[in-house]
Backbone as CSV, one residue per row, in Angstrom:
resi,resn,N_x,N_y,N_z,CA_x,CA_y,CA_z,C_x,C_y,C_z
1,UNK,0.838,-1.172,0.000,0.000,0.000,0.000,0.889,1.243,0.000
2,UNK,0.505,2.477,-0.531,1.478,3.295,-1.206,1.008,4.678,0.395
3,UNK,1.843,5.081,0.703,1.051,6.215,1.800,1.510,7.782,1.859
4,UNK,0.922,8.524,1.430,-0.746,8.378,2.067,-1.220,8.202,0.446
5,UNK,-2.555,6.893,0.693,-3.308,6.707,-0.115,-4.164,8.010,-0.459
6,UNK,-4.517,7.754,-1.633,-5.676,8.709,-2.200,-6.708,8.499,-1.092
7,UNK,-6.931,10.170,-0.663,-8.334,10.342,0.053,-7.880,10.282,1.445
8,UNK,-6.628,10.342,1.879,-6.199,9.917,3.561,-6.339,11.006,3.568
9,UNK,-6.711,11.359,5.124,-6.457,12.869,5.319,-4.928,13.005,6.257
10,UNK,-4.056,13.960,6.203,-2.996,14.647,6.381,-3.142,15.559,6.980
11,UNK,-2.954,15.528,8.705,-2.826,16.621,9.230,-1.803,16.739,10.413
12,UNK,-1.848,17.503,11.513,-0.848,17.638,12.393,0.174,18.668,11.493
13,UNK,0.211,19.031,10.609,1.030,18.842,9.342,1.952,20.462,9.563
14,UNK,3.279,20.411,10.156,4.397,21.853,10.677,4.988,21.563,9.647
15,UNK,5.296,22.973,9.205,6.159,23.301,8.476,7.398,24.343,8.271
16,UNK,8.534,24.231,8.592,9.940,25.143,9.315,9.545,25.323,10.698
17,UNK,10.120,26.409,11.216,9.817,26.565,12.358,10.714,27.930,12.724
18,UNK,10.339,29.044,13.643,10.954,30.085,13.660,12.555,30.402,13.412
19,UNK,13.418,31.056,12.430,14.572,30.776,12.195,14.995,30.239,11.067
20,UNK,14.061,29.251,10.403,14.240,28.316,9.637,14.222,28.880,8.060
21,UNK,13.416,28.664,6.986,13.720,28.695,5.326,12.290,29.651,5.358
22,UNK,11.154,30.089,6.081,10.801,30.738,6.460,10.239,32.211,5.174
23,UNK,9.248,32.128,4.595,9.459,33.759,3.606,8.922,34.346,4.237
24,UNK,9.267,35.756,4.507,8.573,36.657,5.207,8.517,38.256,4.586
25,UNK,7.662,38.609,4.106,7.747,40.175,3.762,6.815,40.488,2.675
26,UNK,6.680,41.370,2.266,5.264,41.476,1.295,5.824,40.451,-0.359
27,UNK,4.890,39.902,-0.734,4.752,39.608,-2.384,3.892,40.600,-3.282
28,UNK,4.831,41.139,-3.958,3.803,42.438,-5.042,3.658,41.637,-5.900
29,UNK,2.072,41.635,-6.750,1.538,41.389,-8.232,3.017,41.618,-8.943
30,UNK,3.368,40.190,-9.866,4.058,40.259,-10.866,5.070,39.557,-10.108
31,UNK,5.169,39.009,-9.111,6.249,38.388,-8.092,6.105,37.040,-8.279
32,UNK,7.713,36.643,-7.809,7.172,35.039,-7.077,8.280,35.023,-5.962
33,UNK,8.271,34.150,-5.042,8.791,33.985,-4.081,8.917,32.272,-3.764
34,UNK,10.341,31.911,-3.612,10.617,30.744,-3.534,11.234,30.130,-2.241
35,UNK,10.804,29.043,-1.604,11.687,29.056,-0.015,11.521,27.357,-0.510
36,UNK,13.270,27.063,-0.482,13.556,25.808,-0.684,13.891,25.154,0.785
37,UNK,14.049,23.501,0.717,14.419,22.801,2.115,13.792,23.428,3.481
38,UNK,12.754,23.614,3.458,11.670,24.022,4.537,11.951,22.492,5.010
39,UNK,12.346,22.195,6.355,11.631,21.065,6.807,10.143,20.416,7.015
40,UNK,9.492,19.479,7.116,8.196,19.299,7.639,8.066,18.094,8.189
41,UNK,7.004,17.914,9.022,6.653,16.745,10.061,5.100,16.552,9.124
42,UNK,4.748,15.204,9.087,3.678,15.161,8.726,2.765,13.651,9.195
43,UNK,1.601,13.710,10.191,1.381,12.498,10.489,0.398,12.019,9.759
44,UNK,-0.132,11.166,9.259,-0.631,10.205,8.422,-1.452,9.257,8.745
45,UNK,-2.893,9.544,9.286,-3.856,9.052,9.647,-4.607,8.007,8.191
46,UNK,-4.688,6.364,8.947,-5.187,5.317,7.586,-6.030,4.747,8.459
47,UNK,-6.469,3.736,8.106,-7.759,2.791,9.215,-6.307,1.638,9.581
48,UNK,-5.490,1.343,8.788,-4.450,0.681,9.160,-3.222,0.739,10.318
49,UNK,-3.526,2.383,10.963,-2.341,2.868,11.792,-2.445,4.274,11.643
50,UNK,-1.624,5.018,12.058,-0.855,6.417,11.916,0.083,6.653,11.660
51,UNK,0.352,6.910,10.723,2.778,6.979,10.047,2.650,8.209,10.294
52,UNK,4.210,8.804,10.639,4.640,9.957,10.705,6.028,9.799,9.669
53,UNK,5.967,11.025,8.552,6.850,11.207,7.400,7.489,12.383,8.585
54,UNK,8.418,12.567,7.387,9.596,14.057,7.493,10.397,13.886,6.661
55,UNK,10.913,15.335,6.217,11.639,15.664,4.828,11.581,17.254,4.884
56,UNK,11.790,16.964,3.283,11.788,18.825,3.559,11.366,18.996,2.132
57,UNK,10.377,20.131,2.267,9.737,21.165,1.598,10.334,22.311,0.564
58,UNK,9.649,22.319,-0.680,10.180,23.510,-1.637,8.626,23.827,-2.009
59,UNK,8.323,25.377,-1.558,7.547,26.336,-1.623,7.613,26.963,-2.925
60,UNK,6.577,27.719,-3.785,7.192,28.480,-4.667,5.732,29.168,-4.613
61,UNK,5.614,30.889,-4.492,4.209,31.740,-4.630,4.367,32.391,-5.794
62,UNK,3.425,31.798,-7.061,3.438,33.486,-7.651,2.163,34.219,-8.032
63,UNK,2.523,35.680,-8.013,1.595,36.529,-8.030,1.542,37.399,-9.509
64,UNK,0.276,36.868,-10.250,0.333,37.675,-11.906,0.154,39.337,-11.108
65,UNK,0.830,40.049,-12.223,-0.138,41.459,-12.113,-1.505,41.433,-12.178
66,UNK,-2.299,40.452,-12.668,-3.504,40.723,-12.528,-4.207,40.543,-11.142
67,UNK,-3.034,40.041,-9.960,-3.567,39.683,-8.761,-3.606,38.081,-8.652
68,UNK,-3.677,37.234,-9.475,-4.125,36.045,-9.394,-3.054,35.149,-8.702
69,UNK,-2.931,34.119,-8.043,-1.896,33.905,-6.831,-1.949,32.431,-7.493
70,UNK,-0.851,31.775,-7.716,-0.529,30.193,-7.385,0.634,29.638,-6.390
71,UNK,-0.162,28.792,-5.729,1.049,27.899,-4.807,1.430,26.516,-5.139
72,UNK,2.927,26.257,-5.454,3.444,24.900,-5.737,4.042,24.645,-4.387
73,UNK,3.910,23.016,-4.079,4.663,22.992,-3.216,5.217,21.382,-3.369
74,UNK,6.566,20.650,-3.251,6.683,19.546,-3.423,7.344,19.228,-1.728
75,UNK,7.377,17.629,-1.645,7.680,17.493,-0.410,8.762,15.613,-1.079
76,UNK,9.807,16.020,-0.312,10.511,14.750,-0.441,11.431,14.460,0.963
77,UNK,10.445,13.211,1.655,10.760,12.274,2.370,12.305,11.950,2.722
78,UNK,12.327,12.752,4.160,13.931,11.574,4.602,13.608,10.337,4.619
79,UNK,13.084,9.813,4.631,12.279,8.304,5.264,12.478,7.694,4.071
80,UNK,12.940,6.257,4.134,12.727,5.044,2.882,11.073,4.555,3.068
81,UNK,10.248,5.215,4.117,8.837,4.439,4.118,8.321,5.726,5.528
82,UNK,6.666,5.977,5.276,6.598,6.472,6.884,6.753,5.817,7.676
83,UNK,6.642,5.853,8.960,7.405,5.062,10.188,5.692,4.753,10.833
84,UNK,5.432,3.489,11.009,3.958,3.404,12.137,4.352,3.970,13.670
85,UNK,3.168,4.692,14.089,3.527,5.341,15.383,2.752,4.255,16.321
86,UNK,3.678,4.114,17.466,3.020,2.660,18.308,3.276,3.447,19.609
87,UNK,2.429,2.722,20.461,2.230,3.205,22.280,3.746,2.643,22.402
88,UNK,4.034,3.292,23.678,5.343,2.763,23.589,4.913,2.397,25.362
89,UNK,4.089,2.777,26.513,3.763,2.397,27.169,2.156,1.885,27.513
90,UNK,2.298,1.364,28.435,0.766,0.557,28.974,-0.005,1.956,29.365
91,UNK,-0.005,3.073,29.875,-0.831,3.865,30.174,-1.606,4.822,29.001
92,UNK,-0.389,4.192,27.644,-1.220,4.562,26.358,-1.843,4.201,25.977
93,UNK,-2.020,3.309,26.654,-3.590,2.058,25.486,-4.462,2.161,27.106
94,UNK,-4.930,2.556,27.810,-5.545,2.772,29.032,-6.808,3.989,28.908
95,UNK,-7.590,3.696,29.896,-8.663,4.689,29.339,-9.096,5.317,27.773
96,UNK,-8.959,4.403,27.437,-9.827,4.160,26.258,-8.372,4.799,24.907
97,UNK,-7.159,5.243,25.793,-5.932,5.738,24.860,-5.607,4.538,23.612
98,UNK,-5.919,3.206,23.499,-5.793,2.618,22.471,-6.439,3.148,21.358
99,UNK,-7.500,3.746,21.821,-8.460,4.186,20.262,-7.506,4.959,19.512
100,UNK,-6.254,6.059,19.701,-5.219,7.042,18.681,-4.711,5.811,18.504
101,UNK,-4.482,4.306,18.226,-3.755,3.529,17.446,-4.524,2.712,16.729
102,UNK,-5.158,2.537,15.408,-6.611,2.568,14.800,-5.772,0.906,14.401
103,UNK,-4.352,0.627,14.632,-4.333,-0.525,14.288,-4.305,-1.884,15.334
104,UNK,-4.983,-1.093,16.203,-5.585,-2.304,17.435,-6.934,-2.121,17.533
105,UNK,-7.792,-3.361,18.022,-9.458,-3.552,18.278,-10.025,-3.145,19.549
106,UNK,-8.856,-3.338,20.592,-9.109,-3.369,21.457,-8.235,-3.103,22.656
107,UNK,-7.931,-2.488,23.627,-7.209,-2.064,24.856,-6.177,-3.259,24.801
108,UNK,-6.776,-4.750,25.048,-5.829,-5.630,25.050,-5.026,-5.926,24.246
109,UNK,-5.604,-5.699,22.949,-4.203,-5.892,21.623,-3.402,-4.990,22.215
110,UNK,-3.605,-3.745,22.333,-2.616,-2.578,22.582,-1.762,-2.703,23.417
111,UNK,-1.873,-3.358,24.767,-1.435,-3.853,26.064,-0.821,-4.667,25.752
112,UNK,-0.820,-5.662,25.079,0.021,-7.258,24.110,0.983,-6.759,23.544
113,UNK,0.586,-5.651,22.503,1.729,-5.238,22.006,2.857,-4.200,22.781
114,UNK,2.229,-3.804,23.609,3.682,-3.199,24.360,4.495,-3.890,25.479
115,UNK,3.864,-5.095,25.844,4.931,-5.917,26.637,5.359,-6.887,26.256
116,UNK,4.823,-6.649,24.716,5.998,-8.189,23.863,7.222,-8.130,23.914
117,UNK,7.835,-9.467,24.186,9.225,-9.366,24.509,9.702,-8.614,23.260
118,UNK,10.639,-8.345,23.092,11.718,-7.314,21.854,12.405,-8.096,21.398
């Protein structure tokens, strides 16, 4: 399965962070403005799990004189695959905390899987 599938939704979704690749200042009609290697975090909600990607970002704005605005943006993955995000303790799958891991049924899968031996 290829991720994120068509139709996943993508959110949590930061991009740079103060300091960082960052554009800041006016864009006048007839402009464009480009901010390459933006980092980003992006988590990845499926019925199969939750992956979290990261990589980095190339932005590009442009603005016709007529006012009319387009945004490109491409994103390429440090990651050879997203990574599945798993409880890493028992008080995460507790009070009902198994439900943020959509790839368990039930409290006890969740609980199984974090004290399996390694």
């Amino acid at each position: 399965m290829q991720y994120p599938a068509p139709g996943v939704l993508v959110n949590e979704f930061e991009i740079g962070s103060s300091g960082s690749n960052l554009f800041h200042g006016p864009l006048l009609s007839g402009g464009q403005a480009v901010v390459q290697a933006v980092p980003y975090t992006a988590v990845i909600h499926t019925p199969d799990g939750n992956f979290e990607d990261r990589g980095v970002s190339n932005v590009s704005v442009t603005i016709t004189k007529g006012g009319a605005a387009t945004l490109t943006e491409s994103f390429t993955s440090s990651l050879a695959a997203p990574v599945l995000i798993v409880p890493t303790s028992i008080s995460q799958c507790q009070n009902n905390g198994w439900r943020n891991y959509p790839q368990f049924k039930n409290q006890g899968e969740c609980v199984s899987f974090v004290v399996r031996p390694t």
